[in-house]
mmCIF file as Biopython writes it, N, C-alpha, C and O atoms, coordinates in Angstrom:
data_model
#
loop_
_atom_site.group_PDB
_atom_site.id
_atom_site.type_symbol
_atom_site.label_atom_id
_atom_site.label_alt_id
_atom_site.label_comp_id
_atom_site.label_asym_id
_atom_site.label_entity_id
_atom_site.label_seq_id
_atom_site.pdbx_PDB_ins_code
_atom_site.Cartn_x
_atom_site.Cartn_y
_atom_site.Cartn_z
_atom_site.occupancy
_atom_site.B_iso_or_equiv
_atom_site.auth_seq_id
_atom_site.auth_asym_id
_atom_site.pdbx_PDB_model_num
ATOM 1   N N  . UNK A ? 1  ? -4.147 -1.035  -10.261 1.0 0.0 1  A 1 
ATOM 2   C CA . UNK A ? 1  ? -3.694 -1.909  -9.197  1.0 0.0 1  A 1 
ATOM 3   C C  . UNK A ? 1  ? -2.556 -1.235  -8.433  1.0 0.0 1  A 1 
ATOM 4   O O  . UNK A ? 1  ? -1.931 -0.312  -8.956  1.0 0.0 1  A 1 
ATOM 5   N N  . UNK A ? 2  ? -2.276 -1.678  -7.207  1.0 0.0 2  A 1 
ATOM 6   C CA . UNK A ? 2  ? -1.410 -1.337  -6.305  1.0 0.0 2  A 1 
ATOM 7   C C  . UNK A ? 2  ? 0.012  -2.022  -6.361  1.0 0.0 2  A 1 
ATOM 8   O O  . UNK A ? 2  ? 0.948  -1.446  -5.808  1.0 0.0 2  A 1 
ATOM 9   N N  . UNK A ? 3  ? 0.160  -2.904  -6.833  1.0 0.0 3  A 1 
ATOM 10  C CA . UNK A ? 3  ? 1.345  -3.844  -7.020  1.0 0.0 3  A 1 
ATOM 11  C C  . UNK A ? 3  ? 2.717  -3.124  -7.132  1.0 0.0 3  A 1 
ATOM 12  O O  . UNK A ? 3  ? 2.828  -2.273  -8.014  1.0 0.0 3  A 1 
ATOM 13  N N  . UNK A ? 4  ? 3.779  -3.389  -6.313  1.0 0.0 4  A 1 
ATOM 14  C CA . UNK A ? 4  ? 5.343  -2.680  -6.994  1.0 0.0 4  A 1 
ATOM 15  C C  . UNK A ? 4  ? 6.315  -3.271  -7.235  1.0 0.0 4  A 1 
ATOM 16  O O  . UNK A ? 4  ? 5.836  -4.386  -7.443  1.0 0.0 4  A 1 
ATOM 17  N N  . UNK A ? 5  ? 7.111  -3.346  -7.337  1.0 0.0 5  A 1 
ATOM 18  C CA . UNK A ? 5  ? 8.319  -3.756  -7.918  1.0 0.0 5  A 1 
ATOM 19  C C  . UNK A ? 5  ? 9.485  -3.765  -6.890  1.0 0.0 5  A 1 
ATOM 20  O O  . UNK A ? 5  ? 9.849  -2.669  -6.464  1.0 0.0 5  A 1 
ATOM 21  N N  . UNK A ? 6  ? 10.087 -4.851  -6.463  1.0 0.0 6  A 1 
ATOM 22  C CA . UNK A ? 6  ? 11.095 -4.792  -5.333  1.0 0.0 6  A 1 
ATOM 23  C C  . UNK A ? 6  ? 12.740 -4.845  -6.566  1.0 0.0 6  A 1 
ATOM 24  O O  . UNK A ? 6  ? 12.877 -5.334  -7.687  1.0 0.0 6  A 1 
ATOM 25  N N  . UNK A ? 7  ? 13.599 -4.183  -5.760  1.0 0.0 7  A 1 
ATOM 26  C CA . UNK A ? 7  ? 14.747 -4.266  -6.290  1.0 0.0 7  A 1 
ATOM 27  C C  . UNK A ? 7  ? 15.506 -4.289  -4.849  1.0 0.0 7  A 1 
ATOM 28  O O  . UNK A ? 7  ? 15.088 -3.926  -3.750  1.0 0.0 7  A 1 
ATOM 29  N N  . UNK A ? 8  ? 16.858 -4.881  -5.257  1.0 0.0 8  A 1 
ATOM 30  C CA . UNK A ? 8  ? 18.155 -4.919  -4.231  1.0 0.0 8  A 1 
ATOM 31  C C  . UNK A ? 8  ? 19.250 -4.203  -4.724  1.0 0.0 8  A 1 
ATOM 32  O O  . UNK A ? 8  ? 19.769 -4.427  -5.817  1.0 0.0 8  A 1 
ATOM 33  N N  . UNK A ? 9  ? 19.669 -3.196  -3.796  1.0 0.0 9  A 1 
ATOM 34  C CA . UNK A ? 9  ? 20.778 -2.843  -4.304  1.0 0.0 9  A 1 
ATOM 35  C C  . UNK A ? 9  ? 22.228 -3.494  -3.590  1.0 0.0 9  A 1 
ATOM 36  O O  . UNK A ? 9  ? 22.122 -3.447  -2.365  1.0 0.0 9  A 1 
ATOM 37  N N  . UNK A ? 10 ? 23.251 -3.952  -3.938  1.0 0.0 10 A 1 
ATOM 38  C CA . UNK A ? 10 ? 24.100 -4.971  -3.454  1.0 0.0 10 A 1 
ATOM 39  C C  . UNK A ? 10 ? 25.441 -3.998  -4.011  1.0 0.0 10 A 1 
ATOM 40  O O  . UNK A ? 10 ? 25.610 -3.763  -5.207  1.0 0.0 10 A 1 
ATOM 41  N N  . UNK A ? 11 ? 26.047 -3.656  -3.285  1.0 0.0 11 A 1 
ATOM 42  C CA . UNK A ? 11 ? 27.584 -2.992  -3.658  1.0 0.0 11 A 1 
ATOM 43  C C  . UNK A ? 11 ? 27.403 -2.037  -4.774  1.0 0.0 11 A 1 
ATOM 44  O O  . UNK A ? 11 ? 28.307 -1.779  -5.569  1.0 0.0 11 A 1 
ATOM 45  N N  . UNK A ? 12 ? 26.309 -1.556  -4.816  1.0 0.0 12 A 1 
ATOM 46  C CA . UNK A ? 12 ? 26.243 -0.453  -6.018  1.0 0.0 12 A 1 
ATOM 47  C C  . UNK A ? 12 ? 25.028 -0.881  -7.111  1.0 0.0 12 A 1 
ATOM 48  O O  . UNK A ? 12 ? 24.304 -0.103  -7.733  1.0 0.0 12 A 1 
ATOM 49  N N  . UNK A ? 13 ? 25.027 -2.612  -7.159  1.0 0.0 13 A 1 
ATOM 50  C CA . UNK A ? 13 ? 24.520 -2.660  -8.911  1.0 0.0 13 A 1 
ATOM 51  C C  . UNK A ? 13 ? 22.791 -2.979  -7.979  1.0 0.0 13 A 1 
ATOM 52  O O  . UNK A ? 13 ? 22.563 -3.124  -6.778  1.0 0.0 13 A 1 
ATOM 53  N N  . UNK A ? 14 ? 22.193 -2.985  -8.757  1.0 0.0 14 A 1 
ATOM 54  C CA . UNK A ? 14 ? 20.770 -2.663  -8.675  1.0 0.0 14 A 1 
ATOM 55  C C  . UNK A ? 14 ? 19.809 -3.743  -9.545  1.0 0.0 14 A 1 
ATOM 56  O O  . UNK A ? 14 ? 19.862 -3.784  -10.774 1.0 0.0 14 A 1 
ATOM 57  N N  . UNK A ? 15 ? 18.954 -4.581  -8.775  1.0 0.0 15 A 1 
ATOM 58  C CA . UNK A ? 15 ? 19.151 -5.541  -9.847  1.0 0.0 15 A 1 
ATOM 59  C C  . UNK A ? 15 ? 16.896 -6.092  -9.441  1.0 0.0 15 A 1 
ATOM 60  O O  . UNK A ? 15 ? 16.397 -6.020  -8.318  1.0 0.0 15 A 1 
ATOM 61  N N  . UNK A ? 16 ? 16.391 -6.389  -10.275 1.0 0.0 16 A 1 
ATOM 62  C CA . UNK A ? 16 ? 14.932 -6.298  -9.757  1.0 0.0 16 A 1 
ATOM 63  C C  . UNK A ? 16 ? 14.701 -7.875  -9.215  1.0 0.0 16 A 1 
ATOM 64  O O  . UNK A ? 16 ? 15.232 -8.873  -9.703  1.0 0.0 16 A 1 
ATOM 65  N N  . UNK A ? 17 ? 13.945 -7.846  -8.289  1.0 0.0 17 A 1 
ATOM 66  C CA . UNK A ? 17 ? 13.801 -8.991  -7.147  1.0 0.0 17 A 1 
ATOM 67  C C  . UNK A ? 17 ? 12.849 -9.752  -7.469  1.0 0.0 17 A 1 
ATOM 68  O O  . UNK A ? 17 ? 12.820 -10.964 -7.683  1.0 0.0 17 A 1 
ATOM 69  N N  . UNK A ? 18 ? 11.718 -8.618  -7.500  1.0 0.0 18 A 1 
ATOM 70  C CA . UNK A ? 18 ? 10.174 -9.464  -7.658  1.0 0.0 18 A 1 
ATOM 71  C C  . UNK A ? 18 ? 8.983  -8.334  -7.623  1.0 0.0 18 A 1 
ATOM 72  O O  . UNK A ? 18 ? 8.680  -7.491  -6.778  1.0 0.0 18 A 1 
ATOM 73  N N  . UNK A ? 19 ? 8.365  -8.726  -9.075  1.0 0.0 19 A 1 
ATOM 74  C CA . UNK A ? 19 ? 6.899  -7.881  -9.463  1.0 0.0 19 A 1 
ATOM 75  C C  . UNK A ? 19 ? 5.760  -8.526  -9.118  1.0 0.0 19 A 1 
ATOM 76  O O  . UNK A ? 19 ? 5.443  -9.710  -9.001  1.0 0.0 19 A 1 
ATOM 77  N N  . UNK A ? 20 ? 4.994  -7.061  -8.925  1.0 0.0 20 A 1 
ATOM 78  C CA . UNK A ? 20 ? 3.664  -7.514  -8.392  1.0 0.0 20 A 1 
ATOM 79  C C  . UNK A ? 20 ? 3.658  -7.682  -7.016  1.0 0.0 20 A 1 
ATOM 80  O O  . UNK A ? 20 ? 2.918  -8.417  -6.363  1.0 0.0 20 A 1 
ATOM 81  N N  . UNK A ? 21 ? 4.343  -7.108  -6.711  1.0 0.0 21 A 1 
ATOM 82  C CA . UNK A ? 21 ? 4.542  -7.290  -4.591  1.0 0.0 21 A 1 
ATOM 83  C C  . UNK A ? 21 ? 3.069  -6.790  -4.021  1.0 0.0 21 A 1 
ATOM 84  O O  . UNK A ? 21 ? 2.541  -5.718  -4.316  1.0 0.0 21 A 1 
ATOM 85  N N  . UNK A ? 22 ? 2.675  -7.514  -3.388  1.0 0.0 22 A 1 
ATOM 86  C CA . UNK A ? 22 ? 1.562  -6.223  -2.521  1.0 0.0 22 A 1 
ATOM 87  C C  . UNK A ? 22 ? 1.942  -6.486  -1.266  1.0 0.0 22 A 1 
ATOM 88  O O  . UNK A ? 22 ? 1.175  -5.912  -0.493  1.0 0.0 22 A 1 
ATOM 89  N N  . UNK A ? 23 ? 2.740  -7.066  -0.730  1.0 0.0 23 A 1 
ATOM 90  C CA . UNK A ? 23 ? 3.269  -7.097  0.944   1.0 0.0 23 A 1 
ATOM 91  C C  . UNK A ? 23 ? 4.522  -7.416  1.337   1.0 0.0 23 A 1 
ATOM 92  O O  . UNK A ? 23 ? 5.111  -8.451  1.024   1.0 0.0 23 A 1 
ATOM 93  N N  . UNK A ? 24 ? 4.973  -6.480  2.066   1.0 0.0 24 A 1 
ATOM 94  C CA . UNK A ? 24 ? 6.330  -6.397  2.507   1.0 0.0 24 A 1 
ATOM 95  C C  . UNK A ? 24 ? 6.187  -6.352  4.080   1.0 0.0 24 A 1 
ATOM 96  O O  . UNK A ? 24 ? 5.766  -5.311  4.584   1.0 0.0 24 A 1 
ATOM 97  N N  . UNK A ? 25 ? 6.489  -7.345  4.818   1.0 0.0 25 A 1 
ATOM 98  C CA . UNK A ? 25 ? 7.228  -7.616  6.186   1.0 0.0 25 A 1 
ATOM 99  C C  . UNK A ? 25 ? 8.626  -7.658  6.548   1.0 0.0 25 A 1 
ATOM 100 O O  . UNK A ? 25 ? 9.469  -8.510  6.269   1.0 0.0 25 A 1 
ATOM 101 N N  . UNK A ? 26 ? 8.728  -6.593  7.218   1.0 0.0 26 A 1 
ATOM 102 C CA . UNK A ? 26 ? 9.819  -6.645  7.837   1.0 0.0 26 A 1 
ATOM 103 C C  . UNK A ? 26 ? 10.026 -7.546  9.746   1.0 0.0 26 A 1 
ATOM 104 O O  . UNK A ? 26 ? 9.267  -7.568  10.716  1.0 0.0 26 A 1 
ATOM 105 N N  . UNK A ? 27 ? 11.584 -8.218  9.472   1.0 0.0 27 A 1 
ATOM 106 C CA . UNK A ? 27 ? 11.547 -9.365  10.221  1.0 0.0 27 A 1 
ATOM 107 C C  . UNK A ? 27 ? 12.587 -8.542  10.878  1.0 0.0 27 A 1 
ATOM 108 O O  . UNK A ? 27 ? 13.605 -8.884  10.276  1.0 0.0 27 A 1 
ATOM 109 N N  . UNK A ? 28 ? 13.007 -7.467  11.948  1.0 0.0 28 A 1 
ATOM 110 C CA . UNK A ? 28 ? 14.412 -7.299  11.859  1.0 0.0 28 A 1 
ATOM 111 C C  . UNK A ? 28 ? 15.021 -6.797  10.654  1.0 0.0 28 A 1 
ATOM 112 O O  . UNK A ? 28 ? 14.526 -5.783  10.161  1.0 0.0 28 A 1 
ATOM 113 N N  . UNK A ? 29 ? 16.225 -7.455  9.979   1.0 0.0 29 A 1 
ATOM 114 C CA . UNK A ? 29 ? 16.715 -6.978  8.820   1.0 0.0 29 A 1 
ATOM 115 C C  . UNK A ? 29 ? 16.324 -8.010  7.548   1.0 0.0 29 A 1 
ATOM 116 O O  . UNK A ? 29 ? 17.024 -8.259  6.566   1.0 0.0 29 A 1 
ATOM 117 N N  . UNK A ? 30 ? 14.963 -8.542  7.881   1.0 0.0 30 A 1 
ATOM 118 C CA . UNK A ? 30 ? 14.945 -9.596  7.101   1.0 0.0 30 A 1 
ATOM 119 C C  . UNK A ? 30 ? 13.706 -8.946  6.344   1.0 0.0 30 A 1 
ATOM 120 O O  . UNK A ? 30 ? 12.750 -8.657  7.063   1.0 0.0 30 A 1 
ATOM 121 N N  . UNK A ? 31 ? 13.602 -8.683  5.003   1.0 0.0 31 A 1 
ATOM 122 C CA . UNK A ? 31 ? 12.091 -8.533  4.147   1.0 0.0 31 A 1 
ATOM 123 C C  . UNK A ? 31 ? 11.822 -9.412  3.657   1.0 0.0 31 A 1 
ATOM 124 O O  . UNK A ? 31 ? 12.738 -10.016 3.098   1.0 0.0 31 A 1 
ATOM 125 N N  . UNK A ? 32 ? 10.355 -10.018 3.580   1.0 0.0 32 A 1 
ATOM 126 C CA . UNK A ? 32 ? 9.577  -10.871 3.620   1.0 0.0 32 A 1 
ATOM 127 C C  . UNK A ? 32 ? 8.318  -10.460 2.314   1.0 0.0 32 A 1 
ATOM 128 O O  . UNK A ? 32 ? 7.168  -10.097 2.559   1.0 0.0 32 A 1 
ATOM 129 N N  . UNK A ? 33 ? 8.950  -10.648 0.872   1.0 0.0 33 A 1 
ATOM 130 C CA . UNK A ? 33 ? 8.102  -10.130 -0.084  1.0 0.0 33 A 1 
ATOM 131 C C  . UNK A ? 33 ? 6.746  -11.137 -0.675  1.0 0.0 33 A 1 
ATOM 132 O O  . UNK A ? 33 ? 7.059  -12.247 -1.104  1.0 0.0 33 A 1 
ATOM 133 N N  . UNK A ? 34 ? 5.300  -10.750 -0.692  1.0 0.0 34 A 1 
ATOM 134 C CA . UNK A ? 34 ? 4.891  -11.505 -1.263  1.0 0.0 34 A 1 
ATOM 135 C C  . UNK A ? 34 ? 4.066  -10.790 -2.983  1.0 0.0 34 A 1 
ATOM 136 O O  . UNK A ? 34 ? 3.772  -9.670  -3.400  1.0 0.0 34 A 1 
ATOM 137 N N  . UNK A ? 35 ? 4.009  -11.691 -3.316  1.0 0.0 35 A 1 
ATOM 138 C CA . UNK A ? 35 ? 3.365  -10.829 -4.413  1.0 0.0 35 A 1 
ATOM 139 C C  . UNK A ? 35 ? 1.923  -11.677 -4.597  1.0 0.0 35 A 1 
ATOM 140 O O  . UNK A ? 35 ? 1.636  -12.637 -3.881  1.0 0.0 35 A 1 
ATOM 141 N N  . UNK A ? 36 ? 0.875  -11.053 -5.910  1.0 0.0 36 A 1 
ATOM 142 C CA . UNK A ? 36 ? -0.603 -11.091 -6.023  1.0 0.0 36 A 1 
ATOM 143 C C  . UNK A ? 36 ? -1.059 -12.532 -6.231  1.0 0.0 36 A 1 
ATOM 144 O O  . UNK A ? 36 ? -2.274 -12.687 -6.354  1.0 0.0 36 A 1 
ATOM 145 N N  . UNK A ? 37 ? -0.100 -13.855 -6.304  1.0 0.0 37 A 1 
ATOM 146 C CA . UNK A ? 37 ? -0.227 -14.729 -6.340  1.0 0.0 37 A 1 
ATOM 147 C C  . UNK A ? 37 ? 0.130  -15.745 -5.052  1.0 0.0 37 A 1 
ATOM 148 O O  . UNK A ? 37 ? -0.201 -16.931 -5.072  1.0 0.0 37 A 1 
ATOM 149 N N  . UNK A ? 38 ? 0.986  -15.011 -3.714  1.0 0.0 38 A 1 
ATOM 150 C CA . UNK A ? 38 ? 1.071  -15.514 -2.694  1.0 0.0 38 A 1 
ATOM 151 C C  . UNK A ? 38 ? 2.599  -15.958 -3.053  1.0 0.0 38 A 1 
ATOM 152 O O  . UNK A ? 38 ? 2.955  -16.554 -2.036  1.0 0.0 38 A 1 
ATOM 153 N N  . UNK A ? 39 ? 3.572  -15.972 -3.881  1.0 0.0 39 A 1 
ATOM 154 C CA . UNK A ? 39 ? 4.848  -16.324 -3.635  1.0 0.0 39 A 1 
ATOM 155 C C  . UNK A ? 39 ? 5.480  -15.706 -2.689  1.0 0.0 39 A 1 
ATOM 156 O O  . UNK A ? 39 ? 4.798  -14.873 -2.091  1.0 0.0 39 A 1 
ATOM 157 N N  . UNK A ? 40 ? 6.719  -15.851 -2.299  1.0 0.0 40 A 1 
ATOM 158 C CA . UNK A ? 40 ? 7.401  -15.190 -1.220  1.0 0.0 40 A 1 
ATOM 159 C C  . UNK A ? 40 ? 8.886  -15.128 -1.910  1.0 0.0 40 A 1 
ATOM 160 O O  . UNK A ? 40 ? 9.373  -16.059 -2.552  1.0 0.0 40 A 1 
ATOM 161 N N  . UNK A ? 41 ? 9.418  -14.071 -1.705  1.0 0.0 41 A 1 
ATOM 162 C CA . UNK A ? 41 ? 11.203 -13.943 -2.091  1.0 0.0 41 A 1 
ATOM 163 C C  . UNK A ? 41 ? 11.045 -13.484 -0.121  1.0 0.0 41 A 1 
ATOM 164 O O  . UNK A ? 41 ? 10.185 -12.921 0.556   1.0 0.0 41 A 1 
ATOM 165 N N  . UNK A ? 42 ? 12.342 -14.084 0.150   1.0 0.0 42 A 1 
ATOM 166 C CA . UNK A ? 42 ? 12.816 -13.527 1.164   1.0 0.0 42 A 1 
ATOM 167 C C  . UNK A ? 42 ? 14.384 -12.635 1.373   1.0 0.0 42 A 1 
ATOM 168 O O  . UNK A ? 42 ? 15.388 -13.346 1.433   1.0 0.0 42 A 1 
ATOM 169 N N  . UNK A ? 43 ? 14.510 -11.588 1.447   1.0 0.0 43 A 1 
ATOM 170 C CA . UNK A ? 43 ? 15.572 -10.964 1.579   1.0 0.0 43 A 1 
ATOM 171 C C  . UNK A ? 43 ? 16.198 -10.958 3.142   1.0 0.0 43 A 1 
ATOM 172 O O  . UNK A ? 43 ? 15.719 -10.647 4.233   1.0 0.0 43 A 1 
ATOM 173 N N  . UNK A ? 44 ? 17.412 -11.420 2.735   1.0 0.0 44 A 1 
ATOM 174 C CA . UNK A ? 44 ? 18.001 -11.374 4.521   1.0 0.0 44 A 1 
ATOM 175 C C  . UNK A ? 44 ? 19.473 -10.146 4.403   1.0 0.0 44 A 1 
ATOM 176 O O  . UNK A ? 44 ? 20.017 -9.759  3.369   1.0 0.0 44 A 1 
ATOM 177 N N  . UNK A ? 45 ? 19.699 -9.890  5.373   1.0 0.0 45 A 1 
ATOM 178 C CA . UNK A ? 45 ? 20.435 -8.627  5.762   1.0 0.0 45 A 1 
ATOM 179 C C  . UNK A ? 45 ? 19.872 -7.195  4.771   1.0 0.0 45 A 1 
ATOM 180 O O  . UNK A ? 45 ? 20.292 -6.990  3.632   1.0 0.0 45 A 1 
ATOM 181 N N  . UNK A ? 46 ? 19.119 -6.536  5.294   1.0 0.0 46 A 1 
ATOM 182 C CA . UNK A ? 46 ? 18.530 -5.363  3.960   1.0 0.0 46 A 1 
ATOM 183 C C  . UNK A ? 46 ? 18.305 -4.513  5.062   1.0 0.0 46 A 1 
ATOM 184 O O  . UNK A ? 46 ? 18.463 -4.708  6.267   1.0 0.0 46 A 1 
ATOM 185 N N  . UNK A ? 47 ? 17.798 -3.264  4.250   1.0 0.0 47 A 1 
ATOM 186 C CA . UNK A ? 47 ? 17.392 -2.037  4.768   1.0 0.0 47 A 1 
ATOM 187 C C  . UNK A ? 47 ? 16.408 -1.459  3.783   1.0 0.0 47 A 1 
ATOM 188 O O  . UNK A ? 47 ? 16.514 -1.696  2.580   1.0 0.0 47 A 1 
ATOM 189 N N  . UNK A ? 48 ? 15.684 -0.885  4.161   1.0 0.0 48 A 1 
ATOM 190 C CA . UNK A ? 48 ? 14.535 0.385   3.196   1.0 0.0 48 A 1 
ATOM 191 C C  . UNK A ? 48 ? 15.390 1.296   2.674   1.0 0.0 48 A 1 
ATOM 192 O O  . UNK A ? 48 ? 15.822 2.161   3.436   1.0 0.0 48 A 1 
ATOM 193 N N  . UNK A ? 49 ? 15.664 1.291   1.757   1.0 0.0 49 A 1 
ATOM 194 C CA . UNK A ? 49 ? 16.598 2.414   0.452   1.0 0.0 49 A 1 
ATOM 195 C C  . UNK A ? 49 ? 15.723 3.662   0.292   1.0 0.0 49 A 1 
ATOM 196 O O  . UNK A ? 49 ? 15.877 4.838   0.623   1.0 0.0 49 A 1 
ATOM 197 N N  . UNK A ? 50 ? 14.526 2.833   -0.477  1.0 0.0 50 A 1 
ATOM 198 C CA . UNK A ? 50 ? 13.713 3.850   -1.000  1.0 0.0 50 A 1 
ATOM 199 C C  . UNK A ? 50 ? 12.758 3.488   -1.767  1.0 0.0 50 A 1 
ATOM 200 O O  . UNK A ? 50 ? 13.000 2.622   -2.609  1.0 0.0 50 A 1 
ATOM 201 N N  . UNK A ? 51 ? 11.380 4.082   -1.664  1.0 0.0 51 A 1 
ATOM 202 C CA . UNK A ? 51 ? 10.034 3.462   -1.642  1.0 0.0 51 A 1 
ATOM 203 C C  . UNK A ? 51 ? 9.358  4.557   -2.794  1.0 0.0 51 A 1 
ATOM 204 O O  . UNK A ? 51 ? 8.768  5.565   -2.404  1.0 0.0 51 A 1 
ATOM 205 N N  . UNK A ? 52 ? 9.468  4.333   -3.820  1.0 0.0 52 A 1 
ATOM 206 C CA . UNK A ? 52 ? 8.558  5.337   -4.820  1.0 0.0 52 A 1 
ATOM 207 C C  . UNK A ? 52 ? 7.403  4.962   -5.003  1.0 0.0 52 A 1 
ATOM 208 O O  . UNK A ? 52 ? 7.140  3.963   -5.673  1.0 0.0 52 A 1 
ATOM 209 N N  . UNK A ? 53 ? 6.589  5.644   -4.481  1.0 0.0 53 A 1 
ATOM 210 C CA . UNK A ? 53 ? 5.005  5.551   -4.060  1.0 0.0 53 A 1 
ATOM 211 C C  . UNK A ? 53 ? 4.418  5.223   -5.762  1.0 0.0 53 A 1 
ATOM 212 O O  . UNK A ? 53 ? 3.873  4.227   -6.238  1.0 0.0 53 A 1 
ATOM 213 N N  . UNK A ? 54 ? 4.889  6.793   -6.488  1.0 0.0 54 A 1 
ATOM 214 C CA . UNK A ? 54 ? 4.395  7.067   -8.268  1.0 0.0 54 A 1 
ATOM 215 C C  . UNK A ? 54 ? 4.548  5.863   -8.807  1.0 0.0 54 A 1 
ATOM 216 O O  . UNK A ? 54 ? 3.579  5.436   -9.434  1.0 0.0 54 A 1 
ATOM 217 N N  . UNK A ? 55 ? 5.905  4.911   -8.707  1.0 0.0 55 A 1 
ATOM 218 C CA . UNK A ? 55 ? 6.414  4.716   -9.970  1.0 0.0 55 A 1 
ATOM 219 C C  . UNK A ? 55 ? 6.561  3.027   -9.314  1.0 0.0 55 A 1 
ATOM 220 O O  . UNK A ? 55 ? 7.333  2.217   -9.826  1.0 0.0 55 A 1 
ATOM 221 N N  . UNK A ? 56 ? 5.972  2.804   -8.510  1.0 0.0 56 A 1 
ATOM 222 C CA . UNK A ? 56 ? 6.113  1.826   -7.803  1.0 0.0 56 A 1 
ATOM 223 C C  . UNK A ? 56 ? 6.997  0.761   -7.487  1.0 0.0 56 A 1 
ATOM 224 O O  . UNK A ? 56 ? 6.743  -0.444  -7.512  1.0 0.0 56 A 1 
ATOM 225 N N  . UNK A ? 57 ? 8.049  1.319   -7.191  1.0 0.0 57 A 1 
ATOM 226 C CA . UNK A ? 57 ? 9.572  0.638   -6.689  1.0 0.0 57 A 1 
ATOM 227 C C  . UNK A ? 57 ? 9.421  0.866   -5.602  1.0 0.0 57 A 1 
ATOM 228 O O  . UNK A ? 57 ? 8.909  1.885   -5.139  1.0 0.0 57 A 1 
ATOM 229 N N  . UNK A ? 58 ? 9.892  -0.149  -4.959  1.0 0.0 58 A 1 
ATOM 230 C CA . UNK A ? 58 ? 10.740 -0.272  -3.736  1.0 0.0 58 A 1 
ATOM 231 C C  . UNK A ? 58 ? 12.074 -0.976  -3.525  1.0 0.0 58 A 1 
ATOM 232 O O  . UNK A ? 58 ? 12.117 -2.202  -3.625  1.0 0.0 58 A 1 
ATOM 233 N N  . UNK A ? 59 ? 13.412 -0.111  -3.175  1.0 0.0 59 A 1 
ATOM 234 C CA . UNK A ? 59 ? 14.773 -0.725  -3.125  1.0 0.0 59 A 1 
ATOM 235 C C  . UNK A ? 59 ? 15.067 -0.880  -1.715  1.0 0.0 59 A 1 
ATOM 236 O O  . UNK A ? 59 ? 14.930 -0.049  -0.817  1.0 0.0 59 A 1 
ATOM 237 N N  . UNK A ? 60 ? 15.427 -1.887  -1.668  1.0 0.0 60 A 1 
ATOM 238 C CA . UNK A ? 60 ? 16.489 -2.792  -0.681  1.0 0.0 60 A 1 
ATOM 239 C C  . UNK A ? 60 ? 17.586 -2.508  -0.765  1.0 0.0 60 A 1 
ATOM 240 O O  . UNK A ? 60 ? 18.033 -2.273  -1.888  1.0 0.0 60 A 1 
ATOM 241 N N  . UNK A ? 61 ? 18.388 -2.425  0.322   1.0 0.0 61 A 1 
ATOM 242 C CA . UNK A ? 61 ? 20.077 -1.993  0.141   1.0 0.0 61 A 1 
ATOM 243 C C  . UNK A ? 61 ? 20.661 -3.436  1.235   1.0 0.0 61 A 1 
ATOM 244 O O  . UNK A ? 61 ? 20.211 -3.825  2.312   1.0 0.0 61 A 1 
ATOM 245 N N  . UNK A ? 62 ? 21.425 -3.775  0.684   1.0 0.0 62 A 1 
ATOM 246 C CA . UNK A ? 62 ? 21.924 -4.899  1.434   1.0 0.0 62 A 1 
ATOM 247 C C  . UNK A ? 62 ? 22.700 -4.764  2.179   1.0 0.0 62 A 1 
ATOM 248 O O  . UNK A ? 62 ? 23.648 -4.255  1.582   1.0 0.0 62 A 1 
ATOM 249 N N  . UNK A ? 63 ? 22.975 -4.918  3.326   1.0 0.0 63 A 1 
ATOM 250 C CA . UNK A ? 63 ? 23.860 -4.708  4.849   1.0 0.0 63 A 1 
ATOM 251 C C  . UNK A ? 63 ? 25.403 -4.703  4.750   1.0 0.0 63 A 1 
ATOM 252 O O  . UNK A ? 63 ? 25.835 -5.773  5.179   1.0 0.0 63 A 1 
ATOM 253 N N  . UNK A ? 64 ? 26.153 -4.066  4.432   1.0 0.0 64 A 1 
ATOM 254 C CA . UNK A ? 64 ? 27.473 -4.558  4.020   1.0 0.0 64 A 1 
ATOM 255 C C  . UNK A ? 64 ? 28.308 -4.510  5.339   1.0 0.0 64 A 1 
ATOM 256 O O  . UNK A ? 64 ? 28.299 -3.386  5.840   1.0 0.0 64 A 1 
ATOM 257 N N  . UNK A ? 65 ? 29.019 -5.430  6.019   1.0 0.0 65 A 1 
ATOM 258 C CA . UNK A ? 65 ? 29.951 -5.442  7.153   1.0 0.0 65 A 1 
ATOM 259 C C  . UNK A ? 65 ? 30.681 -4.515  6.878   1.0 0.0 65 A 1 
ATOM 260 O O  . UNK A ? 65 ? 30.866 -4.152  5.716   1.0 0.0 65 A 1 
ATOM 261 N N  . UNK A ? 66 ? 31.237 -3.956  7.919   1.0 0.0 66 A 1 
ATOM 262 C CA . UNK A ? 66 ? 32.885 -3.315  7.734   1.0 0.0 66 A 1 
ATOM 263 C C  . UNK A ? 66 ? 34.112 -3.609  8.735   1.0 0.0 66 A 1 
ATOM 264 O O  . UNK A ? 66 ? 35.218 -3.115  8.516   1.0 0.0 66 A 1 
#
């Protein structure tokens, strides 16, 4: 199966979101996760970190003001 694994990274710590993703929309800075059963996590202020195709992660980095 194709399914991956979303994580957020938030001020450093790294923490897992939601398994079994097969669709990720991006809204702006908003990701829009669903996974193989149709749930949805929605992430607001994020960015694409980094997408491991192999090992099937994908991290979120969260928008930090300055």
């Amino acid at each position: 199966m194709c399914e991956s694994t979303v994580f957020l990274d938030a001020g450093g710590e790294v923490r897992e979101v939601m398994r079994d993703v097969t669709r990720i929309t991006m809204n702006g800075s908003q990701a829009v996760c669903v996974d193989i059963v149709g749930e949805q996590v929605i992430l607001d202020d994020v960015a694409l970190k980094e997408a491991n195709l192999l090992s099937h992660g994908i991290v979120f980095v969260k928008n930090v003001e300055r």
